[in-house]
N, C-alpha and C positions, 0 to 999 in steps of 0.2 A: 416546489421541492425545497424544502429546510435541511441546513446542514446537520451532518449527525457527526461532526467530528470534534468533540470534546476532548480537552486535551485533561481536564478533569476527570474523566469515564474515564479515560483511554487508561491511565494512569492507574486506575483501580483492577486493569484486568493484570493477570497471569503471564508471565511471557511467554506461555503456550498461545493464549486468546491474542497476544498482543502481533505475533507474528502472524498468525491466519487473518486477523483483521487487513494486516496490510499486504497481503495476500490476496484477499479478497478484493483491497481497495486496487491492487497492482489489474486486477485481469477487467475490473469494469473499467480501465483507462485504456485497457487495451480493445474492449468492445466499442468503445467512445473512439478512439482511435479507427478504429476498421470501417467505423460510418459518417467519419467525420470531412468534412471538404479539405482539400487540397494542402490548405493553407493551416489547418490545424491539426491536420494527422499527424507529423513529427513532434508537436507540443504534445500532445496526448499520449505518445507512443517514450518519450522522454518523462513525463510524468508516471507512466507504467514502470519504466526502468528503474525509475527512484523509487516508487514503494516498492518493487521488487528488491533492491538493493538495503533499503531499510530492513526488511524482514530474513534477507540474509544475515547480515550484519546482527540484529538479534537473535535469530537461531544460534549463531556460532559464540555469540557473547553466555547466552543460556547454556548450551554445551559447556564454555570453558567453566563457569562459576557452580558447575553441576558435580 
């Protein structure tokens, strides 16, 4: 697996794109999470919450400047 998280891409998308991306990145932390051992289910499931919280935090930033 190669990373795909370019902070140069990322940069280029829409803050429509930019919020569903970390959307998208939020819910495979939380599948990673669901199957992961004991000991790394909380890191995964806290890693969910933060791109979930990033992608709030840009929806509502998008909204205000909208």
């Amino acid at each position: 697996m190669e990373p795909n998280f370019k902070a140069s891409e990322f940069l280029k998308m829409t803050p429509a794109e930019r919020v569903k991306w970390c959307r998208a990145m939020a819910q495979e932390a939380e599948d990673l999470a669901s199957r992961a051992a004991p000991q790394l289910r909380s890191v995964y499931t806290d890693l969910a919450r933060q791109w979930s919280l990033l992608a709030e935090e840009m929806a509502r930033e998008t909204r205000l400047t909208s």
